[in-house]
gemmi code that builds the backbone of each chain (N, CA, C; Angstrom):
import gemmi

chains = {
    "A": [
        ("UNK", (65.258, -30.644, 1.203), (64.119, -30.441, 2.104), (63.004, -29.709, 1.352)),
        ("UNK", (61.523, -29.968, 1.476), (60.483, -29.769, 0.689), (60.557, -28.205, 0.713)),
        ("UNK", (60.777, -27.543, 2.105), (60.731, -26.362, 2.588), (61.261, -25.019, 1.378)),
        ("UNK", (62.272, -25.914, 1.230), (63.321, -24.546, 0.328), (62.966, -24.758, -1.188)),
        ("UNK", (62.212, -25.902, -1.035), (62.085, -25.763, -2.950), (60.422, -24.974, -3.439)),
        ("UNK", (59.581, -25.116, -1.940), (58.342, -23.520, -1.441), (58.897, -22.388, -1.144)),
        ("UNK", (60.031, -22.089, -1.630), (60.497, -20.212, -1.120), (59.797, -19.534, -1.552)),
        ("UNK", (59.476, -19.580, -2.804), (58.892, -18.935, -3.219), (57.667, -18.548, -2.950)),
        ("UNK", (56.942, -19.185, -2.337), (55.489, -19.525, -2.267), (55.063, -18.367, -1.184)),
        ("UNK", (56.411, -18.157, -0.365), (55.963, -17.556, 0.993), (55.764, -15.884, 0.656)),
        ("UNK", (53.870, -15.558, 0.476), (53.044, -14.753, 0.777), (53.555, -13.580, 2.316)),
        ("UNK", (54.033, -13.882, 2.947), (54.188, -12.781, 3.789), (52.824, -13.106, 4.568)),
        ("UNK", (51.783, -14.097, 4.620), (50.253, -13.728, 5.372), (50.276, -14.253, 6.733)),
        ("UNK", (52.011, -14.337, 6.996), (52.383, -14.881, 8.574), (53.184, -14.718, 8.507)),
        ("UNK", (54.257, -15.101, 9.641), (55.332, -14.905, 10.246), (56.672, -15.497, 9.412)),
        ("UNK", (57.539, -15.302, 8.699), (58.121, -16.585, 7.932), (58.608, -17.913, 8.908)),
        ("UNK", (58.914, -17.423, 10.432), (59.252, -18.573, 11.235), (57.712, -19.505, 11.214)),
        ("UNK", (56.569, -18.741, 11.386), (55.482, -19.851, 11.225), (55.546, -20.878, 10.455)),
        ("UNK", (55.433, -20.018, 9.226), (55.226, -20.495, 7.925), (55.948, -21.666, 7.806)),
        ("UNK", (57.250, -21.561, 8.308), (58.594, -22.598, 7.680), (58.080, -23.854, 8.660)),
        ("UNK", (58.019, -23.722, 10.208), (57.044, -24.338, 10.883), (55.892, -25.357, 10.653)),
        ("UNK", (54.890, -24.507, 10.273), (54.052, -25.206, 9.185), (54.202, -26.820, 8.625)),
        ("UNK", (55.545, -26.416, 7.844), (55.974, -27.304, 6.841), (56.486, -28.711, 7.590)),
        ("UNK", (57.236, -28.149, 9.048), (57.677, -29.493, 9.380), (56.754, -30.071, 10.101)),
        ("UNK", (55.784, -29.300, 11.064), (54.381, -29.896, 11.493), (53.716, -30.773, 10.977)),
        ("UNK", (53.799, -30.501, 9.526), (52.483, -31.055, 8.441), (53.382, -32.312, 8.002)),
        ("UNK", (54.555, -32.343, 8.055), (55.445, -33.140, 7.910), (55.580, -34.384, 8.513)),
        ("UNK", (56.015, -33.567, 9.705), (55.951, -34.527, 10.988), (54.914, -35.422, 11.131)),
        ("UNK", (53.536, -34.748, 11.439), (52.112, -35.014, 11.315), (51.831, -36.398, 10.445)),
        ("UNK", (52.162, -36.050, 9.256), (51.583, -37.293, 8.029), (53.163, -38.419, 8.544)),
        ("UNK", (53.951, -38.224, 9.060), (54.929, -39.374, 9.464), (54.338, -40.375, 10.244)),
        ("UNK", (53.930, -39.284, 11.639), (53.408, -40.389, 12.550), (52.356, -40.821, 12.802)),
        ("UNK", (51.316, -40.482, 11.747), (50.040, -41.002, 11.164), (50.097, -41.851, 10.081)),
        ("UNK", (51.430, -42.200, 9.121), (51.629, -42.632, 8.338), (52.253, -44.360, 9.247)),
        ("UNK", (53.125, -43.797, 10.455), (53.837, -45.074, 11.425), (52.594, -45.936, 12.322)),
        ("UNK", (51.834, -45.077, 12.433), (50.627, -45.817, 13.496), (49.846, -46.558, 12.897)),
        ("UNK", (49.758, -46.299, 11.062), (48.728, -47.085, 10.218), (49.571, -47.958, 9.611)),
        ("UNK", (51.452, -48.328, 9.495), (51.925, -49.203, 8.602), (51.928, -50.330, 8.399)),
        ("UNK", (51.077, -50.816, 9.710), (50.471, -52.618, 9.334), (49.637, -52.583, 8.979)),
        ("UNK", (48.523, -51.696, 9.477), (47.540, -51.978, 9.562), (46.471, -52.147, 8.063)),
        ("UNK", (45.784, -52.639, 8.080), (44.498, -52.609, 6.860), (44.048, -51.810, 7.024)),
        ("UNK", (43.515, -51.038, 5.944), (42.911, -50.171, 6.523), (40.964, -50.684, 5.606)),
        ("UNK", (40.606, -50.400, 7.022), (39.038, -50.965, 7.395), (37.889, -50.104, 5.667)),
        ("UNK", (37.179, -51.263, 5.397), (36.646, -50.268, 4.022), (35.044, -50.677, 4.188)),
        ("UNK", (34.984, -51.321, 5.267), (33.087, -52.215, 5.308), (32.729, -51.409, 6.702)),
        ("UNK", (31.224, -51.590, 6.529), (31.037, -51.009, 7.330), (30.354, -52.005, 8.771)),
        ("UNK", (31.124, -53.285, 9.079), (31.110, -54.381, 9.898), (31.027, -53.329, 10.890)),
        ("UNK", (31.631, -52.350, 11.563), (31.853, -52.070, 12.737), (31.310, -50.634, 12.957)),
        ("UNK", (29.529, -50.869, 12.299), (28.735, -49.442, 12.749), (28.076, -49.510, 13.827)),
        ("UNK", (28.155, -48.475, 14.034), (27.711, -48.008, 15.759), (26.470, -48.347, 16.252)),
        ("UNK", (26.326, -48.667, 17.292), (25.262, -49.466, 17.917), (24.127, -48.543, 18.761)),
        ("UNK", (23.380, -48.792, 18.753), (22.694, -47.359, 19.845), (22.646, -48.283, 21.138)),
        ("UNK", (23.351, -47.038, 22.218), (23.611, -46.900, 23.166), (22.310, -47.678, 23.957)),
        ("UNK", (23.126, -47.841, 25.379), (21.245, -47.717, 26.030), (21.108, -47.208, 26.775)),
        ("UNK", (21.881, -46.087, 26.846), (21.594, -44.486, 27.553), (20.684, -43.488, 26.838)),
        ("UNK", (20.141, -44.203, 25.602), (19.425, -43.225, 25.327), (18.091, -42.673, 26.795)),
        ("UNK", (17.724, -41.510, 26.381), (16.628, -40.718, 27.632), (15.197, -41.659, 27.383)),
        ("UNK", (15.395, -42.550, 26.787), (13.792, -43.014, 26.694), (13.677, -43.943, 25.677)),
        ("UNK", (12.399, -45.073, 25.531), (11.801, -45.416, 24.459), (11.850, -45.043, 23.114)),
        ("UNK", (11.487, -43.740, 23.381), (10.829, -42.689, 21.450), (12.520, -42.743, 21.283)),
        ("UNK", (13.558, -42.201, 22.060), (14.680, -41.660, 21.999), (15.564, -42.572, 21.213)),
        ("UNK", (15.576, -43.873, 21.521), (16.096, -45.052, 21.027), (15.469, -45.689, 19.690)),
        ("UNK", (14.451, -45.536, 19.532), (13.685, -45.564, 18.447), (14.048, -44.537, 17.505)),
        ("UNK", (14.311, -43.348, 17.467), (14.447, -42.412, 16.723), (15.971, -42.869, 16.562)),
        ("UNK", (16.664, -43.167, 17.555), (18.302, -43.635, 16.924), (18.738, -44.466, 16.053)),
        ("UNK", (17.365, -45.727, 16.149), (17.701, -46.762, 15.393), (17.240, -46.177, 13.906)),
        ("UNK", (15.965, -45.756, 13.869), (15.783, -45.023, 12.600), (17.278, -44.205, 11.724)),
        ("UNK", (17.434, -43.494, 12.712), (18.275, -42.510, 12.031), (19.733, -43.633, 11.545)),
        ("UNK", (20.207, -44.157, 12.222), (21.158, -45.154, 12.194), (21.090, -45.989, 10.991)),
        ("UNK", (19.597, -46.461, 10.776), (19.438, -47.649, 9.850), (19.326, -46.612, 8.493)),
        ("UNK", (18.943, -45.528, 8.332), (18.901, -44.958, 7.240), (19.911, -44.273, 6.640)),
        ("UNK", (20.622, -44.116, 7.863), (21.723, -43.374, 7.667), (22.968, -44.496, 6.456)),
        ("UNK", (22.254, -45.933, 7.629), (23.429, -46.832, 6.763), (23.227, -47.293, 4.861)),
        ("UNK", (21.374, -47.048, 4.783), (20.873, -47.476, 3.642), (21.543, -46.104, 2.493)),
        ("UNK", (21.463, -45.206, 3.120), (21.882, -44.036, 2.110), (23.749, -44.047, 2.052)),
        ("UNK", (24.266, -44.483, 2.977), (25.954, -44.971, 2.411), (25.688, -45.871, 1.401)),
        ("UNK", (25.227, -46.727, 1.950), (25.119, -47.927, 0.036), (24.343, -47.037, -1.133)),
        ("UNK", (24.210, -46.227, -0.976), (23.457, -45.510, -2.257), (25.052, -44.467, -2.794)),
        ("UNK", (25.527, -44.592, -2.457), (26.910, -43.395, -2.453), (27.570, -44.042, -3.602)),
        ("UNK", (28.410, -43.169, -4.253), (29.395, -43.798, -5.325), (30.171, -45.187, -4.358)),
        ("UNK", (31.130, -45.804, -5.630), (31.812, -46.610, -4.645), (33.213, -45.720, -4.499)),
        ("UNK", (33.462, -44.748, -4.949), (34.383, -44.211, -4.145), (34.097, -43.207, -3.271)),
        ("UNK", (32.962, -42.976, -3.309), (32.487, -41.681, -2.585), (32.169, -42.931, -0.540)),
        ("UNK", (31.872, -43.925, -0.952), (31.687, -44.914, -0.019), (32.779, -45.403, 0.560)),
        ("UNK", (33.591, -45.479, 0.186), (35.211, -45.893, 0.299), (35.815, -45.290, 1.297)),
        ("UNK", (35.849, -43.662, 1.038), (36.366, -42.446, 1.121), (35.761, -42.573, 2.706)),
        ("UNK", (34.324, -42.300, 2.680), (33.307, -42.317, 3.890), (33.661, -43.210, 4.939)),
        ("UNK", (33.598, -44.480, 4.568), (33.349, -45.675, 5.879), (35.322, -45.763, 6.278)),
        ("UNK", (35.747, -45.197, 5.453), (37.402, -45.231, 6.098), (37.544, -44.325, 6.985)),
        ("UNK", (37.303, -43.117, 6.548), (37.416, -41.578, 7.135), (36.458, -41.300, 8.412)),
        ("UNK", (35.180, -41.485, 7.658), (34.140, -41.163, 8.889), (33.660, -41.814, 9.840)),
        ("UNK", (33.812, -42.888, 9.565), (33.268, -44.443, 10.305), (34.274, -44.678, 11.026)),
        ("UNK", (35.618, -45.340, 10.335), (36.734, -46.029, 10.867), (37.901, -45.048, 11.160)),
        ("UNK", (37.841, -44.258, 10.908), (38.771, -42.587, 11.735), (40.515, -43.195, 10.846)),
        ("UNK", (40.240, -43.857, 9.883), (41.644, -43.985, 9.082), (41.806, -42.144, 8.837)),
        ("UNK", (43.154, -41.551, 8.959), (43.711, -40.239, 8.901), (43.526, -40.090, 7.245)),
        ("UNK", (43.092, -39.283, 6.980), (42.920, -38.658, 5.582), (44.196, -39.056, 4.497)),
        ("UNK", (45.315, -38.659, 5.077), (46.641, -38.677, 4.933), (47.025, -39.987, 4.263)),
        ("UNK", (46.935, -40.636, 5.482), (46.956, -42.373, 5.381), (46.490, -42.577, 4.143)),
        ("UNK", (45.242, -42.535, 4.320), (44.315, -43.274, 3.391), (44.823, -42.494, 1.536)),
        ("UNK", (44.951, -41.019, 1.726), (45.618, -40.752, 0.521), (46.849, -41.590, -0.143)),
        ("UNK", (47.570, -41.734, 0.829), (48.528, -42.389, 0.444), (48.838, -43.999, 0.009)),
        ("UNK", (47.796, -44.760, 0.662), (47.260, -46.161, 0.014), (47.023, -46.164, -1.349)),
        ("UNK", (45.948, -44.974, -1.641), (45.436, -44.820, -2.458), (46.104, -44.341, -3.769)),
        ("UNK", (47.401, -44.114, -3.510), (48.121, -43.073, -4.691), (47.443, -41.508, -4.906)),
        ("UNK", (47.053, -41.412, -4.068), (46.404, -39.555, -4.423), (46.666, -38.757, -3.321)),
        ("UNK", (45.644, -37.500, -3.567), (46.110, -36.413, -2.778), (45.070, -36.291, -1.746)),
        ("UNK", (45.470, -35.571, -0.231), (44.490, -35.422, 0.763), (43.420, -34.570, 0.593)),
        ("UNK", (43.760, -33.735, -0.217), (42.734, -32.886, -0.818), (42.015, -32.932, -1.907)),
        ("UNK", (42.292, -34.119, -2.411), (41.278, -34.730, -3.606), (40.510, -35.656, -2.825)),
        ("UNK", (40.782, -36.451, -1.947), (40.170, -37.206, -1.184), (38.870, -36.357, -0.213)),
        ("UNK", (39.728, -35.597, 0.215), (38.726, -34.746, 1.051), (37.249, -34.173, 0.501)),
        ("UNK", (37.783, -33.736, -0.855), (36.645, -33.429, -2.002), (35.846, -34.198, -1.890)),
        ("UNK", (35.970, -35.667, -2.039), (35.429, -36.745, -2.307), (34.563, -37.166, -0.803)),
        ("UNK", (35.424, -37.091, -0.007), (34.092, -37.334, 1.331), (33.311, -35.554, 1.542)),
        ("UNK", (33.409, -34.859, 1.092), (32.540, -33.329, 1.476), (31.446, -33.952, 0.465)),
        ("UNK", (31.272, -33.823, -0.833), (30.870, -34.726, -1.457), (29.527, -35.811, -0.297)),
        ("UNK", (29.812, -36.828, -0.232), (29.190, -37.719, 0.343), (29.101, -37.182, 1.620)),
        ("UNK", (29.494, -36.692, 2.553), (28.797, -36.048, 3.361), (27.103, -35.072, 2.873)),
        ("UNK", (27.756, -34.453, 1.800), (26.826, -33.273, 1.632), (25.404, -34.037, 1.322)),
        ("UNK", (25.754, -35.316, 0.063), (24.915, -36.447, -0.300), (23.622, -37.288, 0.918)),
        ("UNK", (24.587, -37.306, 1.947), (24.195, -38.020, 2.308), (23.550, -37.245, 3.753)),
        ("UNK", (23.589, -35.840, 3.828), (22.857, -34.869, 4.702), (21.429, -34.669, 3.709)),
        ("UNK", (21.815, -34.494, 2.290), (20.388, -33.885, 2.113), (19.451, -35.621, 1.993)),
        ("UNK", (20.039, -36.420, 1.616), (19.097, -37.709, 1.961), (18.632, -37.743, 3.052)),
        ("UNK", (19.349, -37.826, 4.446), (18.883, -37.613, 5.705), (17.312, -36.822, 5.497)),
        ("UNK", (17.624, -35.463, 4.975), (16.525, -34.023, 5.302), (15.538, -34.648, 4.139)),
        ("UNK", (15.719, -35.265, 3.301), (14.482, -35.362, 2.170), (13.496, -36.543, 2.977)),
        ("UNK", (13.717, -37.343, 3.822), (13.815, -38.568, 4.517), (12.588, -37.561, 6.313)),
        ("UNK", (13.129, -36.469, 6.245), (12.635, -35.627, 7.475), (14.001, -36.292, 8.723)),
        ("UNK", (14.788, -36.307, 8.095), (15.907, -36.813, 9.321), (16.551, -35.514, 9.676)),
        ("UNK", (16.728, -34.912, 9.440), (17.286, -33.425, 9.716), (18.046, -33.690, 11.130)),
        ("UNK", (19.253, -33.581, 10.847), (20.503, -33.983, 12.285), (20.842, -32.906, 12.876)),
        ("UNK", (20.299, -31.567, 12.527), (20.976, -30.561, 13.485), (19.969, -30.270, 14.967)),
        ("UNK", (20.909, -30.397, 15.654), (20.458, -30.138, 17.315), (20.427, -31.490, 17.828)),
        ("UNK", (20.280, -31.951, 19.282), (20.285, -33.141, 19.710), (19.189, -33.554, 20.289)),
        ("UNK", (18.585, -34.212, 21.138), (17.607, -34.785, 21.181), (16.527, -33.549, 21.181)),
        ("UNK", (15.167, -34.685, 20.362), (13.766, -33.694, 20.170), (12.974, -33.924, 21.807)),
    ],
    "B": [
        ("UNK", (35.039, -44.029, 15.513), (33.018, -43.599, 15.184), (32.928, -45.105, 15.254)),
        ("UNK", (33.283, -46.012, 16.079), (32.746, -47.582, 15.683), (32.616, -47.401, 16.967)),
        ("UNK", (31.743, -48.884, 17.687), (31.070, -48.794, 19.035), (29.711, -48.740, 18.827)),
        ("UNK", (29.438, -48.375, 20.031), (28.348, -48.277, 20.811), (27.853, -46.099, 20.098)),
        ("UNK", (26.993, -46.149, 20.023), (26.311, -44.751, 19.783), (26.490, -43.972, 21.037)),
        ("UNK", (26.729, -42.583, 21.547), (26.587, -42.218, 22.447), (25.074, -42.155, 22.729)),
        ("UNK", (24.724, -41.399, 23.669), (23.461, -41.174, 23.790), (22.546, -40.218, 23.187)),
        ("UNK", (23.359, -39.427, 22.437), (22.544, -38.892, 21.274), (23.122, -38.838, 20.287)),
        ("UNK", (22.059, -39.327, 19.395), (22.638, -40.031, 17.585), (22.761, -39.208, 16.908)),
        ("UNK", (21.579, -38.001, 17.198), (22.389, -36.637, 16.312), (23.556, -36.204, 16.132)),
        ("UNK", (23.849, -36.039, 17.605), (25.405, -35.440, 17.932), (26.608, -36.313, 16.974)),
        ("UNK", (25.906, -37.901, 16.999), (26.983, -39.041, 16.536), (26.703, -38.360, 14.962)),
        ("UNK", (25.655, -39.026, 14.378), (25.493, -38.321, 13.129), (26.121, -36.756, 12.347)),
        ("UNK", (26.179, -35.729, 13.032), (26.609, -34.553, 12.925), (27.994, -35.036, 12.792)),
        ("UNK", (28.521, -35.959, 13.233), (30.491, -36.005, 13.441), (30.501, -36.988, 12.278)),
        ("UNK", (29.850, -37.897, 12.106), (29.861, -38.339, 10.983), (29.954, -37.397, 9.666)),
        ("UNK", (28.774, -36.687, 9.087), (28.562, -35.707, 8.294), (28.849, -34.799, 8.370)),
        ("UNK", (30.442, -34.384, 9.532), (31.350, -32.904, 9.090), (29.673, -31.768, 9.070)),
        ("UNK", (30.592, -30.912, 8.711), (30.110, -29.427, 8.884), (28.818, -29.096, 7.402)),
        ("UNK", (27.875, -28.771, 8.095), (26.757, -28.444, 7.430), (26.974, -27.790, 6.046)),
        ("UNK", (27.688, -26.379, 6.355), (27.700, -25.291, 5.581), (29.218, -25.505, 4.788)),
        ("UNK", (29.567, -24.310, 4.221), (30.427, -24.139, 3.331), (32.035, -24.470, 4.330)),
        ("UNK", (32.759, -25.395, 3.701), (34.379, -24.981, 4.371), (35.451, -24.762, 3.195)),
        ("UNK", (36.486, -24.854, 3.686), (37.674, -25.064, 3.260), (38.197, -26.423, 2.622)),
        ("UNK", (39.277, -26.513, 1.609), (39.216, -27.940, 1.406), (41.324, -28.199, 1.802)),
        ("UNK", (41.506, -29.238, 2.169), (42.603, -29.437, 3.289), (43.941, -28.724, 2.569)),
        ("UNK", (44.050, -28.262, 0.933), (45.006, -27.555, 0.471), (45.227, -26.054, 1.197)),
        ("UNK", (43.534, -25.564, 0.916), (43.633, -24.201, 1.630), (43.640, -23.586, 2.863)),
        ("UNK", (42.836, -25.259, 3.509), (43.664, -25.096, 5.213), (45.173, -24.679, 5.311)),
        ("UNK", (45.696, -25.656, 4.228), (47.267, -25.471, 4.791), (47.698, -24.364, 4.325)),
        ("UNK", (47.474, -23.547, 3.440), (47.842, -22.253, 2.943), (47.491, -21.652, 4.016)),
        ("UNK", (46.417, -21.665, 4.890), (45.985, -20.352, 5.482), (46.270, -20.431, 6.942)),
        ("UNK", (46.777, -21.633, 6.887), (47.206, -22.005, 8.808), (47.861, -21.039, 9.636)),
        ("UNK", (48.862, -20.923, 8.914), (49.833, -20.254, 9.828), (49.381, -18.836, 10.064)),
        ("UNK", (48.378, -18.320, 9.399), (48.112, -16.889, 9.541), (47.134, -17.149, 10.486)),
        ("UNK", (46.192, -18.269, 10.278), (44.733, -18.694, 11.499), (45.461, -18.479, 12.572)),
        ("UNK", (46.247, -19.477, 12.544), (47.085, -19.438, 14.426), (47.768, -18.042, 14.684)),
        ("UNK", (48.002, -17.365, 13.716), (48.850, -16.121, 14.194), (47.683, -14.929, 14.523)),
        ("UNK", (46.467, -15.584, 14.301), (45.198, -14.571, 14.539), (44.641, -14.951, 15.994)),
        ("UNK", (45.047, -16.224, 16.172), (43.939, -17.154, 17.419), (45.596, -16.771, 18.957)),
        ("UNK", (46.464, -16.388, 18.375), (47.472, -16.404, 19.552), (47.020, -14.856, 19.932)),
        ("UNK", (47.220, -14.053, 18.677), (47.033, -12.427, 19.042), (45.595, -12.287, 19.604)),
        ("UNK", (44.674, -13.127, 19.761), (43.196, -12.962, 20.563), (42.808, -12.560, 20.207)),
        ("UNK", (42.644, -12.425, 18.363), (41.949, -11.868, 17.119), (40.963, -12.848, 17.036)),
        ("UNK", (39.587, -12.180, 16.367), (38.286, -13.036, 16.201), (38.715, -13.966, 14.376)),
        ("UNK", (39.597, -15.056, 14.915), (40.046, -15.393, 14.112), (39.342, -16.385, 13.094)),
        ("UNK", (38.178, -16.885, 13.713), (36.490, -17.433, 12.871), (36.141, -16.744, 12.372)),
        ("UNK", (35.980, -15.122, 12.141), (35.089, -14.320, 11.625), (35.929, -14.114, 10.387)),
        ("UNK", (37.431, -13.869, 10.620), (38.044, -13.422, 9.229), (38.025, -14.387, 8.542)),
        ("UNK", (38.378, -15.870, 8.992), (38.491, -16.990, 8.272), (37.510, -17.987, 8.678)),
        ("UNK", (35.670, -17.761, 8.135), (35.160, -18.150, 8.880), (35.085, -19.691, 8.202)),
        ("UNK", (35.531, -20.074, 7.156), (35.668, -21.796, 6.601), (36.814, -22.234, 6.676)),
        ("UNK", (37.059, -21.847, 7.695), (38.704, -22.692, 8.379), (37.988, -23.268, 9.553)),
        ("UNK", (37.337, -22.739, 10.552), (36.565, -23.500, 11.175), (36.112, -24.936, 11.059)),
        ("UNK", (35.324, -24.239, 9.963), (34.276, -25.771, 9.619), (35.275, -26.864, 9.323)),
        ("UNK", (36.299, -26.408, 8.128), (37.106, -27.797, 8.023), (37.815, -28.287, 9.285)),
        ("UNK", (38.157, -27.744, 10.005), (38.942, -28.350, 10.943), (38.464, -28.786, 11.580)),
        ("UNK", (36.865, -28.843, 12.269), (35.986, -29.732, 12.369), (35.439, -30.768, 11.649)),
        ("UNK", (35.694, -30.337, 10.427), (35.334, -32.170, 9.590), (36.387, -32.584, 9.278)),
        ("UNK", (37.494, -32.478, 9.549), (39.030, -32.803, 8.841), (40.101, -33.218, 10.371)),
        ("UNK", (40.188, -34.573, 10.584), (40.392, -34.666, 11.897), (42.490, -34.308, 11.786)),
        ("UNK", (42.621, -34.903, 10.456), (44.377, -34.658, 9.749), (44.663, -33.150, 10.302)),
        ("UNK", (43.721, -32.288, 9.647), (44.077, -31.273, 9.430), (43.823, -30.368, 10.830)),
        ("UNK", (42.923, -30.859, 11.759), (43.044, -30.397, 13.802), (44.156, -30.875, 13.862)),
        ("UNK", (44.699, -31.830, 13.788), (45.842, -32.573, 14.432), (47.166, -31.927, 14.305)),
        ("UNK", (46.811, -31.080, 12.755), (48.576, -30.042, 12.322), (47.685, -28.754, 13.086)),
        ("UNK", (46.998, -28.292, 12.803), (46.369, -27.417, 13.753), (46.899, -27.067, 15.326)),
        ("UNK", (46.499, -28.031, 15.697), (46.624, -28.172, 17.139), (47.981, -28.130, 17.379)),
        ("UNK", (48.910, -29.073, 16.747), (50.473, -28.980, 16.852), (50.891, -27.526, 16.368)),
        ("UNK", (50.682, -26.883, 15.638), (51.145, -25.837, 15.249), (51.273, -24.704, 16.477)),
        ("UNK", (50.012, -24.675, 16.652), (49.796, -23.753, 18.188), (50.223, -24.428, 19.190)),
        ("UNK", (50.355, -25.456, 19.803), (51.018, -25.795, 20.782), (52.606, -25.332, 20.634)),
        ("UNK", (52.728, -25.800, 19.410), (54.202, -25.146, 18.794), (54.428, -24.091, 19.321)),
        ("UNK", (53.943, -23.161, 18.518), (53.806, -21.714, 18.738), (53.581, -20.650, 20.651)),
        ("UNK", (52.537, -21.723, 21.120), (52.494, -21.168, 22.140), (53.654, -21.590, 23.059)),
        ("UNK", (54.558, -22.797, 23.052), (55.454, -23.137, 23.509), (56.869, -22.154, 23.281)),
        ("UNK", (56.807, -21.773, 22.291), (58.225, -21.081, 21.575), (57.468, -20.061, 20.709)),
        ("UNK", (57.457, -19.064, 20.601), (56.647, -17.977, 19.660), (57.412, -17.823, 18.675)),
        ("UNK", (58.673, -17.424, 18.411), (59.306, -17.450, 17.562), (59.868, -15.819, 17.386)),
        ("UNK", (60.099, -15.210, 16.165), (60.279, -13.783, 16.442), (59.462, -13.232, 16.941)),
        ("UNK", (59.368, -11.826, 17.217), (58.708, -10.955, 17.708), (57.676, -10.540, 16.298)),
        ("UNK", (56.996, -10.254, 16.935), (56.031, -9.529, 15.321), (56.472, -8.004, 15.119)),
    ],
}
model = gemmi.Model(1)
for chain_id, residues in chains.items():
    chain = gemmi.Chain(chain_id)
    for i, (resn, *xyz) in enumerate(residues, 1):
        res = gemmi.Residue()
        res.name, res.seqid = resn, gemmi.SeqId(i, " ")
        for name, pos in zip(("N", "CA", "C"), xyz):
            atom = gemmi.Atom()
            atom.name, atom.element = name, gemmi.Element(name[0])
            atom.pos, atom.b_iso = gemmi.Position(*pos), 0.0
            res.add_atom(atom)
        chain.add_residue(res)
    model.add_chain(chain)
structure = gemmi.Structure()
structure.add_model(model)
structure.setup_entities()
């Protein structure tokens, strides 16, 4: 069991029943995220981006969505192709980090690197652009 | 995140592009979990000590998901006494 060959590891910065806890959670966790994705393909295009609503509050409102939407999509194609990969699986298509590490032969936390990364990329394109996404409607 | 946009694209956008500022990256989530939840059960301001555990667990949907199980865990069965 993975648990006992981390004895060592255990810091004291919790409970040791947590801690040991932890292990089968995170365990458990990547199992049945690993069972819910084992047919499946996992999605890498971005065929299935989001549409603006037509609840937007108005005219300008919907207009400003499509903007933000269409630029949003021009600055993913500007992204590495793994930094793009990483993105339209994770952020777009909600494939589990986990999952997708594991297709991939790597780690969730190298992956993760890799979409903070293109997130970060693709916020300051937004703001150089005057797209600035924090707060909700102007 | 596929569909229809809600009705505000920011909000959609923001979930797209995770957390603005500085976080955690999903190794040091898991190092630091079990102490987060042992801060968020005791009704300790457990954002302030660990304030980039937050953010990732908002851009890291894997890492809410052991999150969330952990404390449900926990609040179900506590385990020893502290």
């Amino acid at each position: 069991m993975s648990i006992l060959r981390r004895l060592g590891d255990f810091r004291g910065d919790s409970q040791f029943t947590t801690w040991a806890r932890k292990f089968a959670i995170v365990e458990a966790g990547t199992k049945v995220r690993g069972h819910a994705w084992r047919r499946r393909e996992i999605p890498l295009t971005t065929a299935l981006w989001p549409t603006v609503a037509d609840d937007a509050p108005g005219p300008h409102q919907h207009a400003e969505a499509q903007d933000l939407l269409g630029a949003l999509r021009e600055e993913v194609g500007r992204l590495t192709a793994r930094q793009r990969q990483v993105f339209v699986a994770v952020a777009l298509n909600d494939v589990p980090i986990d999952v997708l590490a594991e297709r991939l032969n790597t780690t969730r936390g190298a992956l993760y690197k890799t979409l903070h990364d293109a997130r970060h990329k693709l916020r300051a394109a937004l703001a150089a652009r005057g797209l600035g996404i924090e707060g909700g409607w102007r | 995140m596929t569909g229809n946009m809600p009705g505000d694209p920011r909000r959609t956008a923001d979930h797209l592009l995770g957390p603005a500022g500085p976080e955690l990256g999903c190794d040091e989530c898991f190092e630091m979990l079990g102490a987060y939840v042992e801060l968020e059960l005791a009704g300790a301001p457990a954002d302030a000590q660990m304030p980039l555990m937050r953010a990732h667990l908002a851009g890291c949907s894997a890492c809410r998901d052991d999150h969330d199980s952990l404390l449900a865990l926990l609040l179900a069965d506590p385990g020893e006494p502290a």
